[in-house]
MDTraj code that builds the backbone (N, CA, C; nanometers):
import mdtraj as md
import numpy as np

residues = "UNK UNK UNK UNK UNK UNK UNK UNK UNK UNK UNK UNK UNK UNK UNK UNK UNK UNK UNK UNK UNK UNK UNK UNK UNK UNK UNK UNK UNK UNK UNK UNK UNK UNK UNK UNK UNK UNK UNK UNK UNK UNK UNK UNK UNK UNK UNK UNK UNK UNK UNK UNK UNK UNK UNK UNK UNK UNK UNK UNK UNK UNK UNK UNK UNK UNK UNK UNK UNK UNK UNK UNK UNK UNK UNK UNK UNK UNK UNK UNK UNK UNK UNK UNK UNK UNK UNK UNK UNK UNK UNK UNK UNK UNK UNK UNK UNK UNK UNK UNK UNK UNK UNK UNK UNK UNK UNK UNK UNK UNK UNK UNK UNK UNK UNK UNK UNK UNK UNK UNK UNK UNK UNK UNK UNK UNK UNK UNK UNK UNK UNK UNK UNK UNK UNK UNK UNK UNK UNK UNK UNK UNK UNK UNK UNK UNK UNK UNK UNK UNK UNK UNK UNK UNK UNK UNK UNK UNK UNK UNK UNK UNK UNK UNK UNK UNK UNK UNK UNK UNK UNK UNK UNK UNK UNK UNK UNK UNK UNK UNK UNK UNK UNK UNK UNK UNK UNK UNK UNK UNK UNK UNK".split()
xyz = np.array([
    [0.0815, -0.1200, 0.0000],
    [0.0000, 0.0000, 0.0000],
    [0.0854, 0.1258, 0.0000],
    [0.2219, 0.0832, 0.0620],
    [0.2839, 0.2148, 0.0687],
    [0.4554, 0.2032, -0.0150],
    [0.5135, 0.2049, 0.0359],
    [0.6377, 0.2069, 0.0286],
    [0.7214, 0.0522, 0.0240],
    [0.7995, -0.0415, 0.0360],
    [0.8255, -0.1598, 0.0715],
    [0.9156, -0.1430, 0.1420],
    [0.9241, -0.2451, 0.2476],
    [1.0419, -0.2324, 0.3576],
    [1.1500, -0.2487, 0.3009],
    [1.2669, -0.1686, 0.4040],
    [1.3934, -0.1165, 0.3544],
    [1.4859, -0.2681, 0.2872],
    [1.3874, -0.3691, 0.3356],
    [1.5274, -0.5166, 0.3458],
    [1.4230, -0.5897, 0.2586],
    [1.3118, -0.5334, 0.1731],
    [1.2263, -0.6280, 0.0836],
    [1.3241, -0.5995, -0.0495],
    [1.3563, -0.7084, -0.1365],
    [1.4226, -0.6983, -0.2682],
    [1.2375, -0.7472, -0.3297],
    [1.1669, -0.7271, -0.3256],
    [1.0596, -0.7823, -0.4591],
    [1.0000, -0.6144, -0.5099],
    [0.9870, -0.5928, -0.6344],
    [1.0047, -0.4752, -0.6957],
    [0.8480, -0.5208, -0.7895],
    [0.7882, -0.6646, -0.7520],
    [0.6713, -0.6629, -0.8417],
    [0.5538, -0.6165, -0.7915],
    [0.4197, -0.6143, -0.8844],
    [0.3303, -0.5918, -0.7957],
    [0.3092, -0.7541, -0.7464],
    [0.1611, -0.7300, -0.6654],
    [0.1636, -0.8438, -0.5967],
    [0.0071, -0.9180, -0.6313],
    [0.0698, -1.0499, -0.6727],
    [-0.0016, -1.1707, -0.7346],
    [-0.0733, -1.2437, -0.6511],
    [-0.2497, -1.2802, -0.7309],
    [-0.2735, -1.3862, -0.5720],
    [-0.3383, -1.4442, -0.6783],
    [-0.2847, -1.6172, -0.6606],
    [-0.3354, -1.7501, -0.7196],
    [-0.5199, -1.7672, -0.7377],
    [-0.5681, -1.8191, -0.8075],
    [-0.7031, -1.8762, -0.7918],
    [-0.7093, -1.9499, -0.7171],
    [-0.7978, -1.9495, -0.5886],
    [-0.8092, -2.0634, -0.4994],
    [-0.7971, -2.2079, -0.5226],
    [-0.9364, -2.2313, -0.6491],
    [-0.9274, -2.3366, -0.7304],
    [-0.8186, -2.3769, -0.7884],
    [-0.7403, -2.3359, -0.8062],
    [-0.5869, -2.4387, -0.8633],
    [-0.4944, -2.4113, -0.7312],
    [-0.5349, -2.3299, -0.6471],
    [-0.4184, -2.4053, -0.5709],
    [-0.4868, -2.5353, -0.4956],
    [-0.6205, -2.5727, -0.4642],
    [-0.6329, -2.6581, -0.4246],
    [-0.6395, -2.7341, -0.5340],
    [-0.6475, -2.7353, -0.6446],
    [-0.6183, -2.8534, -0.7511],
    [-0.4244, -2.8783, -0.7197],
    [-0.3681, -2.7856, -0.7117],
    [-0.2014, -2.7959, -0.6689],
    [-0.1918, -2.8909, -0.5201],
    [-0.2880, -2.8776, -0.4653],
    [-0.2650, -2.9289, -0.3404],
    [-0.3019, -3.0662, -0.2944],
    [-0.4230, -3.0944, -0.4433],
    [-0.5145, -3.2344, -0.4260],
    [-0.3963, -3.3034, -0.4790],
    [-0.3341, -3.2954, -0.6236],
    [-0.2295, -3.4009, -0.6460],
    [-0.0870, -3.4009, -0.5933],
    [-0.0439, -3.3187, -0.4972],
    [0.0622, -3.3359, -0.4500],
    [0.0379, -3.4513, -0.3380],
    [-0.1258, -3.4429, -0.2483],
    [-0.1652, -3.5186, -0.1797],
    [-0.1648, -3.6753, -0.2361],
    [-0.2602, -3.6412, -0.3181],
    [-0.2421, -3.7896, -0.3945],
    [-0.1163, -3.8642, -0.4089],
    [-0.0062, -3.8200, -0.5100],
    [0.1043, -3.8452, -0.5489],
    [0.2138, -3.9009, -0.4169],
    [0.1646, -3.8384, -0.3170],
    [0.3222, -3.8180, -0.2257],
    [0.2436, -3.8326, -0.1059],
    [0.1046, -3.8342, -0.0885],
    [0.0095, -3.8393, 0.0165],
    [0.0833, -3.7218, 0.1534],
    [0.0895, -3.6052, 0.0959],
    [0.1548, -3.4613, 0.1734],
    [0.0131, -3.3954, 0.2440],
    [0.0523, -3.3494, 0.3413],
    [-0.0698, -3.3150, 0.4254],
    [-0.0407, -3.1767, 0.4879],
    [0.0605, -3.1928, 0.4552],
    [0.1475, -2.9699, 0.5400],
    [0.2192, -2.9264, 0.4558],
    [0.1620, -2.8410, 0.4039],
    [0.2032, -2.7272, 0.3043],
    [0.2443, -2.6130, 0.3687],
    [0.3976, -2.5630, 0.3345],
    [0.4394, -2.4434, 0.3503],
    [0.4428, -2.3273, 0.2285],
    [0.3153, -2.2646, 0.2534],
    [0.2910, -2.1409, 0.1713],
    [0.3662, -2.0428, 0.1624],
    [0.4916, -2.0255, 0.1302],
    [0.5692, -1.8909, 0.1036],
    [0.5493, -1.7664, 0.0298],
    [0.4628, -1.7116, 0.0189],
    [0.4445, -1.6060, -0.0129],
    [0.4666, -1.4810, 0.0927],
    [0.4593, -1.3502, 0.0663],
    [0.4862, -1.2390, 0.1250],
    [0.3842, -1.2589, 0.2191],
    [0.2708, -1.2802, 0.2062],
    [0.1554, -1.2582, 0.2908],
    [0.0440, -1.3251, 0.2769],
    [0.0255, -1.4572, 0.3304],
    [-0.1786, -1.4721, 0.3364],
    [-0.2415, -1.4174, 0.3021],
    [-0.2518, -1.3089, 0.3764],
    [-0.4258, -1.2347, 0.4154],
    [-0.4282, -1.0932, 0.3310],
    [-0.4354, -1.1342, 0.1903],
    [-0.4459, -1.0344, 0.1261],
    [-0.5516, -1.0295, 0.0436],
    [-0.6435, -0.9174, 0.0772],
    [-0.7451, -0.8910, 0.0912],
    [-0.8737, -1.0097, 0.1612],
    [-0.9654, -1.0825, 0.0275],
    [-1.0583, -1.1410, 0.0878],
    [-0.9843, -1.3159, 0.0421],
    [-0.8473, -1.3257, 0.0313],
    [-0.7904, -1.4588, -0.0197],
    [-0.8520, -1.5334, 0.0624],
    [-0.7553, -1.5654, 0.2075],
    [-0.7818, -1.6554, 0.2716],
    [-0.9686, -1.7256, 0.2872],
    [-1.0498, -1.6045, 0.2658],
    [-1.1831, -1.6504, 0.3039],
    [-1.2271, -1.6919, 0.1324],
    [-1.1867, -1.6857, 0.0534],
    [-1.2064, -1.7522, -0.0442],
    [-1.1386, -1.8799, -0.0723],
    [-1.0394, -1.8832, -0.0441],
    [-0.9772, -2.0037, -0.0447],
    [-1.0151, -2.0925, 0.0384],
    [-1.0756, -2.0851, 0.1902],
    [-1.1655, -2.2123, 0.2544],
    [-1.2879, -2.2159, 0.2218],
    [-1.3648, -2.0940, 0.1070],
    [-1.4647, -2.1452, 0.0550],
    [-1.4259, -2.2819, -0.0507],
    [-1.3457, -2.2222, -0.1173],
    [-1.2592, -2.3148, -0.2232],
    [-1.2371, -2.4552, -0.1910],
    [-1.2296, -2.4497, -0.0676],
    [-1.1350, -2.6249, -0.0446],
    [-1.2543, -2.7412, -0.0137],
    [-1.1711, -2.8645, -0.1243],
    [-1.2696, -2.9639, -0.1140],
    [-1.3222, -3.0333, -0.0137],
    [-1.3848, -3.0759, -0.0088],
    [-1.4178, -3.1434, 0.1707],
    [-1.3395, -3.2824, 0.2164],
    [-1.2614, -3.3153, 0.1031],
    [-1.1927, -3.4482, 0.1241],
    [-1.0311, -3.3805, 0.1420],
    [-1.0074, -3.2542, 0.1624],
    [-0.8858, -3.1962, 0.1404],
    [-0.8773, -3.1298, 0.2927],
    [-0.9892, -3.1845, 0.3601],
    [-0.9949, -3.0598, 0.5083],
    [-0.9498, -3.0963, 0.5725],
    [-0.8314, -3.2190, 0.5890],
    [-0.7669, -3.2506, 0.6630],
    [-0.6080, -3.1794, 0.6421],
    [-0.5730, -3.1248, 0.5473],
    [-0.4884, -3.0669, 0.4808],
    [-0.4320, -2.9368, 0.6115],
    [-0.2996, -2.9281, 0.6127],
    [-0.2393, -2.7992, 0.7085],
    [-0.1448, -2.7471, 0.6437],
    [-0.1417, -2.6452, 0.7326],
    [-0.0808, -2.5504, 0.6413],
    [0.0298, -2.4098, 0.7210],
    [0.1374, -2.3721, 0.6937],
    [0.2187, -2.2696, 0.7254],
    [0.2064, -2.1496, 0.6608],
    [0.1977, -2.0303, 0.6861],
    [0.1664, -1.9407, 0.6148],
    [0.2001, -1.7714, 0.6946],
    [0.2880, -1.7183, 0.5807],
    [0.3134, -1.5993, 0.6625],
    [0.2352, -1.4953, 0.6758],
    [0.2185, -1.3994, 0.7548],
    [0.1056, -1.2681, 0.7535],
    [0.1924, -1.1327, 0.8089],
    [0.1283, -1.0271, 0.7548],
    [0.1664, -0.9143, 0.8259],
    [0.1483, -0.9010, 0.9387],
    [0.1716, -0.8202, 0.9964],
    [0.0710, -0.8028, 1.1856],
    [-0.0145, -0.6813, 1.1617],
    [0.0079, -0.5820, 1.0528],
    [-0.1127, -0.5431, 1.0112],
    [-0.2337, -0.5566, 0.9513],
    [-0.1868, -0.7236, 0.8883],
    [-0.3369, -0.7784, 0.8374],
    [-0.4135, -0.8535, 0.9010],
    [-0.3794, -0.9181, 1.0086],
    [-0.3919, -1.0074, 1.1320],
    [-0.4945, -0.9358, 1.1977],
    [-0.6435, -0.9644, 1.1878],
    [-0.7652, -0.8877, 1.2652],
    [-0.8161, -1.0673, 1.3539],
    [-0.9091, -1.0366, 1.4316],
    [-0.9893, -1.1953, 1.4955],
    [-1.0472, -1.2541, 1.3754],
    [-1.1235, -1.1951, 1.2605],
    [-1.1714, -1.2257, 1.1758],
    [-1.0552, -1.3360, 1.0823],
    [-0.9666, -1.2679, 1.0279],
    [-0.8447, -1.3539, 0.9770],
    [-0.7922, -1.4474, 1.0416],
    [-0.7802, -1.4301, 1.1488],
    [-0.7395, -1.5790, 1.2469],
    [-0.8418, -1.6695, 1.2659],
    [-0.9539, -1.6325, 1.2576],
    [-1.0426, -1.7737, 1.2527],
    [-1.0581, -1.8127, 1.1365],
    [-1.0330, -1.7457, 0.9870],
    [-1.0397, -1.8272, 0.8985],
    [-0.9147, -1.9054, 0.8846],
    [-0.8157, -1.8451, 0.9425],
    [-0.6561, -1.9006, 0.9303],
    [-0.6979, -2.1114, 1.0173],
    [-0.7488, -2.0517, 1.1445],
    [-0.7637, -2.1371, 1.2176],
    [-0.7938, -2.2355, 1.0957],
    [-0.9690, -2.2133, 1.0800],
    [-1.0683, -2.3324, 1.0170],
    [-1.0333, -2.3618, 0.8934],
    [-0.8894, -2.3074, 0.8012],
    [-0.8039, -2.3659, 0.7172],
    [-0.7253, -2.4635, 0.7615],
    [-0.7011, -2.4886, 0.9083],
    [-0.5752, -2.5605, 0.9620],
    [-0.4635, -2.5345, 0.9694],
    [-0.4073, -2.4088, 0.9666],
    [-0.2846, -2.3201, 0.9899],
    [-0.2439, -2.3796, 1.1276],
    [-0.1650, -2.4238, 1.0789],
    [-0.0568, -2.4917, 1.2300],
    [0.0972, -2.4330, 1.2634],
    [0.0864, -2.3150, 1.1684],
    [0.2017, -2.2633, 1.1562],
    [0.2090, -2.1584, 1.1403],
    [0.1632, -2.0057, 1.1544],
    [0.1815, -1.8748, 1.1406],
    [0.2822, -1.8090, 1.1854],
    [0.3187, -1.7287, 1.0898],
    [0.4988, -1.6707, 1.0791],
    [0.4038, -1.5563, 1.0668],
    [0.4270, -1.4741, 1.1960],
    [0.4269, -1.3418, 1.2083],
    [0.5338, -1.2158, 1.1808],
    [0.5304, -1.1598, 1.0654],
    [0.6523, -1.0454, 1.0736],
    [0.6741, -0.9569, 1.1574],
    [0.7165, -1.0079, 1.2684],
    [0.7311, -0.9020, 1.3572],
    [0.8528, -0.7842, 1.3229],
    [0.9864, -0.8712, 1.3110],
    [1.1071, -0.7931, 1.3238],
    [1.1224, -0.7103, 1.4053],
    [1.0618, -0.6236, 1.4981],
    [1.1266, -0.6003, 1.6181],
    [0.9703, -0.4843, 1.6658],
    [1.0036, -0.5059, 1.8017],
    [0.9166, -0.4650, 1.8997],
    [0.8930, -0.2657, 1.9492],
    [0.9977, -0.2246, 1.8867],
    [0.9931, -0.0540, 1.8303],
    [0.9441, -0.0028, 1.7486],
    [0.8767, 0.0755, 1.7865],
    [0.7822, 0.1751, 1.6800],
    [0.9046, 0.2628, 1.6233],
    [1.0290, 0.3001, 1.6982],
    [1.1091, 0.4209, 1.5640],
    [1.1719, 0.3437, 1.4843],
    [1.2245, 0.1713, 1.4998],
    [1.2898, 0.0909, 1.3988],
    [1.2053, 0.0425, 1.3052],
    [1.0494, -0.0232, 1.3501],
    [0.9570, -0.0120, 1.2027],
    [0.9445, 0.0652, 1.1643],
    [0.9485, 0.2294, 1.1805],
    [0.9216, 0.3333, 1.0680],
    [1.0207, 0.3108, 1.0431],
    [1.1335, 0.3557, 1.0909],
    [1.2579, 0.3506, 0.9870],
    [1.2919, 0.2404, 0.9059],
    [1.2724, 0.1726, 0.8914],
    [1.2641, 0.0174, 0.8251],
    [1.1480, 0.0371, 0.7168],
    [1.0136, 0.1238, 0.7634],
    [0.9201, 0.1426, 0.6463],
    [0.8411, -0.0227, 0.6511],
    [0.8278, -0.1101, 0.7353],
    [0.7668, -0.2336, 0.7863],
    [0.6054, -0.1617, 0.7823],
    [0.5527, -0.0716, 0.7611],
    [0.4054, -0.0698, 0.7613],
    [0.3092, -0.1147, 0.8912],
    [0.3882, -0.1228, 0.9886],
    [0.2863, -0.1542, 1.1014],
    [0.3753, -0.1015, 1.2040],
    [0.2967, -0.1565, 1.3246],
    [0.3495, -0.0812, 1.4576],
    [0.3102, -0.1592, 1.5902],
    [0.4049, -0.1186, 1.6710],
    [0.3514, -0.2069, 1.8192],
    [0.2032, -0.2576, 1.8143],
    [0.1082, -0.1816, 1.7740],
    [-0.0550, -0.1884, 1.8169],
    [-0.0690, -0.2907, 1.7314],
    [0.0156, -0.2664, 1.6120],
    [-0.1022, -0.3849, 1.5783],
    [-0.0536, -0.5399, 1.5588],
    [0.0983, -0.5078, 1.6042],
    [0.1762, -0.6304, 1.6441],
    [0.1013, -0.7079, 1.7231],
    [0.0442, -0.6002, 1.8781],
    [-0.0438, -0.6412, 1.9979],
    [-0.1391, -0.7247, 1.9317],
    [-0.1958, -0.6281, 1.8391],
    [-0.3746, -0.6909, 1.7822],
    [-0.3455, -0.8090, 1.7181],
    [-0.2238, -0.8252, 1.6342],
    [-0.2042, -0.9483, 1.5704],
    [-0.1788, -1.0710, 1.6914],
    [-0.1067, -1.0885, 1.7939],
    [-0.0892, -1.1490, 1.8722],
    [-0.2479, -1.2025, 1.9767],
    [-0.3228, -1.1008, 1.9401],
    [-0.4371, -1.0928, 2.0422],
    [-0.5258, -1.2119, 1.9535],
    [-0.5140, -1.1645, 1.8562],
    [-0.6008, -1.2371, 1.7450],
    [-0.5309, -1.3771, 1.7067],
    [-0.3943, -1.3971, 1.7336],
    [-0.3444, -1.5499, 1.7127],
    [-0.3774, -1.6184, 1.8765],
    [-0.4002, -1.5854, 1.9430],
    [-0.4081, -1.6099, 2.0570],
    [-0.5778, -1.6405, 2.1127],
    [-0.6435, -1.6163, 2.0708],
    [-0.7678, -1.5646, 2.0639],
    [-0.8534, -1.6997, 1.9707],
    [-0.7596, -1.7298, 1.8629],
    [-0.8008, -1.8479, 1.7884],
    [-0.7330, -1.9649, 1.8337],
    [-0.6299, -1.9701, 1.8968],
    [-0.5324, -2.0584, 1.9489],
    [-0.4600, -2.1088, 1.8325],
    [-0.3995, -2.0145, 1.7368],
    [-0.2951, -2.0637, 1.6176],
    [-0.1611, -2.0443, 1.7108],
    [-0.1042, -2.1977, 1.6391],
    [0.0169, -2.1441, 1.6897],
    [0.1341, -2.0827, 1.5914],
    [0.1949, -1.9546, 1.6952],
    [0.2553, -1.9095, 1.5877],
    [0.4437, -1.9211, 1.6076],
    [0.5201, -1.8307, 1.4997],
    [0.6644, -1.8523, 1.4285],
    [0.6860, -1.6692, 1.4101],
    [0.7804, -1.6197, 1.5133],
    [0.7954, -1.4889, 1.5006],
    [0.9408, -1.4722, 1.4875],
    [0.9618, -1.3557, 1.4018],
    [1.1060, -1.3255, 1.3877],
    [1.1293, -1.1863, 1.4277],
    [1.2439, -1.2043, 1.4424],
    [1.3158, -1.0525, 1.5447],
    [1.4737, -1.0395, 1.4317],
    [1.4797, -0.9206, 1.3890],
    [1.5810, -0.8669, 1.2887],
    [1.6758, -0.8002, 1.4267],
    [1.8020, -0.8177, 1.4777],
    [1.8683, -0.7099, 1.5009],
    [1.9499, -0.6663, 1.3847],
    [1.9636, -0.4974, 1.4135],
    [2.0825, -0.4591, 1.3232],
    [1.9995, -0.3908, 1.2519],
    [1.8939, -0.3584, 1.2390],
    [1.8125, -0.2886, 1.1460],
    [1.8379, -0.1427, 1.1695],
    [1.8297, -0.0669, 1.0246],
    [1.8107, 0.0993, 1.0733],
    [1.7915, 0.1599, 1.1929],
    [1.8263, 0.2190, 1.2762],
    [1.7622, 0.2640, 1.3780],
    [1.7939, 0.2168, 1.5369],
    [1.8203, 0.0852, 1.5324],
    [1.8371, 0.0058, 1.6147],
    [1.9511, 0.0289, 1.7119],
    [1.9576, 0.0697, 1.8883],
    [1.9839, 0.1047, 1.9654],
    [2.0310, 0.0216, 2.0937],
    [2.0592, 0.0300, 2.1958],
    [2.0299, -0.0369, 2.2978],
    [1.9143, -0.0526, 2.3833],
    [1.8195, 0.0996, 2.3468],
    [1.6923, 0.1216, 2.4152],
    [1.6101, 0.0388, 2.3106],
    [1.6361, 0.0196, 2.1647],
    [1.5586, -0.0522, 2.1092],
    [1.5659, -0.2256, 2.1051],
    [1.6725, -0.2351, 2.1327],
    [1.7022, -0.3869, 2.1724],
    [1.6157, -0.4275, 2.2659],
    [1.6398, -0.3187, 2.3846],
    [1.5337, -0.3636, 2.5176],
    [1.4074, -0.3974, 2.4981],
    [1.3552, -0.3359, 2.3953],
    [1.2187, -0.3260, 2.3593],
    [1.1758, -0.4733, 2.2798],
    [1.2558, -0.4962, 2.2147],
    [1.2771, -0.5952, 2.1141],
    [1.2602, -0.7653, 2.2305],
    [1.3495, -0.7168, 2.3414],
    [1.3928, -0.8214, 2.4211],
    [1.2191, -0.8383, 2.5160],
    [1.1820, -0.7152, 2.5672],
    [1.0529, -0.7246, 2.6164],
    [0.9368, -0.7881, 2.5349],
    [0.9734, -0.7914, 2.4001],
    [0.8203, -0.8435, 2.3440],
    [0.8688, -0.9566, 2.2957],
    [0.9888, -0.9927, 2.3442],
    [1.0126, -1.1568, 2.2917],
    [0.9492, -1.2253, 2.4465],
    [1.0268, -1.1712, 2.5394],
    [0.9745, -1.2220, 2.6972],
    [0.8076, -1.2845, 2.7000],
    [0.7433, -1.1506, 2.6734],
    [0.6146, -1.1244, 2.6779],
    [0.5426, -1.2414, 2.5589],
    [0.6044, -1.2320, 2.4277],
    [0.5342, -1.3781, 2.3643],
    [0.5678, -1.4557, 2.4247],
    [0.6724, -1.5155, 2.4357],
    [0.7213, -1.6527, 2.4986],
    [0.5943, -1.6838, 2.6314],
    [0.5783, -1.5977, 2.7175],
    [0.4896, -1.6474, 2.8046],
    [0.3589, -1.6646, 2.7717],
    [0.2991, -1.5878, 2.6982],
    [0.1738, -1.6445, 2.5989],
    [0.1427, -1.7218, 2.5362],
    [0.2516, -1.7697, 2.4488],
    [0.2521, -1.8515, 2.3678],
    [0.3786, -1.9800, 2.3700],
    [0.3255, -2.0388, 2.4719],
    [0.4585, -2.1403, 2.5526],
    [0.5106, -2.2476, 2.4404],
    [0.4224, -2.2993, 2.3267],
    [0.5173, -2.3349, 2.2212],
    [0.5257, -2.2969, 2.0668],
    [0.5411, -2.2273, 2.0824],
    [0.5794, -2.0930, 1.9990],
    [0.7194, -2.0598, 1.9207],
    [0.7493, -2.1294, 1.7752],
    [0.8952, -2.0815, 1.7641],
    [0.9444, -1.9338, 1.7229],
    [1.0648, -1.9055, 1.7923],
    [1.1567, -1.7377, 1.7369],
    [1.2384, -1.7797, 1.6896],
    [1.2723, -1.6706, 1.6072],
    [1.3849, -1.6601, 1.5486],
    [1.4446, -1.5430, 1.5456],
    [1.5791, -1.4673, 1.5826],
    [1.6412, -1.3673, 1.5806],
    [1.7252, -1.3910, 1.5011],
    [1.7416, -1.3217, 1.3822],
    [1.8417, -1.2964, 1.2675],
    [1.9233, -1.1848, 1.2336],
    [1.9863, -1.1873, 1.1600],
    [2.0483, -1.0184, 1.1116],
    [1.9454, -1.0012, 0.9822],
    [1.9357, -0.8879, 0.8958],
    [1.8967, -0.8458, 0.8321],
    [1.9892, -0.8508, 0.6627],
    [1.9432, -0.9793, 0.5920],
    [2.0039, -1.0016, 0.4525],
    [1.9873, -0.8753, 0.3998],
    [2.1469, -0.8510, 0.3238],
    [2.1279, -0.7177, 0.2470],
    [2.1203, -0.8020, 0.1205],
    [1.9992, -0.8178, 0.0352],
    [1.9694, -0.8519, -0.0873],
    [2.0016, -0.7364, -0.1930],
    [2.0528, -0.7732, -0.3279],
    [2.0650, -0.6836, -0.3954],
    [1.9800, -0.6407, -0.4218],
    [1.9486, -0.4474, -0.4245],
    [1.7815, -0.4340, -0.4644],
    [1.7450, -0.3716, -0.3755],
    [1.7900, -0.4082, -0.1978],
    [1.6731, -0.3550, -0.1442],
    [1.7423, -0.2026, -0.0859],
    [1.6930, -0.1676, -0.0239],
    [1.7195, -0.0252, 0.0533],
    [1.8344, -0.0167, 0.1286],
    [1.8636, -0.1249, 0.2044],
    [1.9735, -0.1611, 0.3309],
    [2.0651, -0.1686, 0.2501],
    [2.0988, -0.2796, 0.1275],
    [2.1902, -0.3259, 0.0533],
    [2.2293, -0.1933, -0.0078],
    [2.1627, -0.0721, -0.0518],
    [2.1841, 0.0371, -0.1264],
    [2.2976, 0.1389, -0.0471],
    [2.2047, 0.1336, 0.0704],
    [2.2473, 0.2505, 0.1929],
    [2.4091, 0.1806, 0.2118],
    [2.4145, 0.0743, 0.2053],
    [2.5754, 0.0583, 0.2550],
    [2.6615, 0.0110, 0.1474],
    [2.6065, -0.0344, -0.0006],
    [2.6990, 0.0388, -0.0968],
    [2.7769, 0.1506, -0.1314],
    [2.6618, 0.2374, -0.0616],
    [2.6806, 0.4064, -0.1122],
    [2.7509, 0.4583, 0.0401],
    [2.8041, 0.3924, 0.1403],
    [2.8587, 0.4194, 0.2737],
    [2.9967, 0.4340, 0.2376],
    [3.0450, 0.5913, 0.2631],
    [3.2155, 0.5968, 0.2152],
    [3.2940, 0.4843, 0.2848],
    [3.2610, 0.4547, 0.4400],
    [3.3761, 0.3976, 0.5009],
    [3.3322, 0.2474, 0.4362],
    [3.2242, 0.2220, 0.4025],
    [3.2054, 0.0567, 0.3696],
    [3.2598, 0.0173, 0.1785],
    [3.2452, 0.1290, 0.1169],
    [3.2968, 0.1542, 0.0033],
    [3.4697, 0.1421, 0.0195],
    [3.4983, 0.2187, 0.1000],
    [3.6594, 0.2198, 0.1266],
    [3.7637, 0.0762, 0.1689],
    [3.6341, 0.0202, 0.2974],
    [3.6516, -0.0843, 0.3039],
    [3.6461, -0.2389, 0.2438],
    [3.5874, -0.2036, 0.1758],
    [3.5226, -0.3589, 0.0971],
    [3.5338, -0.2901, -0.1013],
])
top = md.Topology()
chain = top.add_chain()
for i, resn in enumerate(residues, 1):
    res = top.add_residue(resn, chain, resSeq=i)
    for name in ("N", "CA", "C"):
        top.add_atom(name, md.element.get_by_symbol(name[0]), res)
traj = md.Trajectory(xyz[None], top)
């Protein structure tokens, strides 16, 4: 909707499958290999009315079918988590990347503590379990923002007792904003 985060390299617009062939994609992989957990990699689920079309979509012999799937924490309402749920999402990868409101603006991440909260309220609320990641090293990023970062890892962990994290550094992909900013850095130019 706005801008893309500083560490996104995808420069396209953004594509969403016909329900109907992905569950035709999903009936013969079942068949073939008898696969039952699908990891959906895309940027995002819950874009626009997908997800609730897509469990209109799914066959009734396929509803045993699960599934991983990433979301914003700004698209994450109660409404989206119960369709996430009654898809069988056993796996939600929340983009968190860190628990500061001045490192998501500066990062340009499109959301913010609140609705990190609301997203958490709403995985919690449906009982999905979820997969959150924490970026250090990002734009902005401090010792007061670490703390912050460190408090809302604390704070899931006790909510959500099996729950996987992940703390990473931030891939500079060619393309994206981060990778640019420290091309164009005299001392990193000088150095490298």
């Amino acid at each position: 909707q706005k801008e893309r985060c500083s560490f996104c390299s995808i420069e396209h617009k953004l594509k969403v499958m016909n329900p109907k062939h992905g569950w035709e994609q999903i009936r013969r992989l079942n068949e073939i290999y008898g696969t039952t957990y699908f990891w959906e990699t895309g940027d995002s689920f819950v874009v626009g009315k997908f997800p609730e079309r897509f469990l209109s979509a799914r066959p009734k012999e396929l509803s045993h079918v699960q599934f991983r799937v990433y979301v914003r924490p700004d698209q994450l309402n109660e409404e989206n988590a119960r369709i996430l749920r009654d898809l069988n999402v056993r796996n939600l990868y929340i983009g968190i990347e860190s628990g500061d409101n001045k490192v998501l603006q500066e990062v340009k991440k499109g959301c913010d503590r609140k609705d990190i909260e609301r997203a958490l309220d709403s995985a919690e609320k449906c009982g999905l379990p979820i997969h959150v990641p924490f970026m250090l090293g990002l734009p902005g990023t401090t010792h007061q923002t670490l703390s912050s970062d460190l408090e809302l890892a604390r704070e899931i962990s006790s909510r959500f007792p099996g729950m996987m994290m992940i703390v990473s550094l931030p891939v500079l992909f060619p393309g994206t904003e981060l990778f640019n900013n420290l091309r164009n850095h005299p001392q990193a130019r000088a150095e490298y």
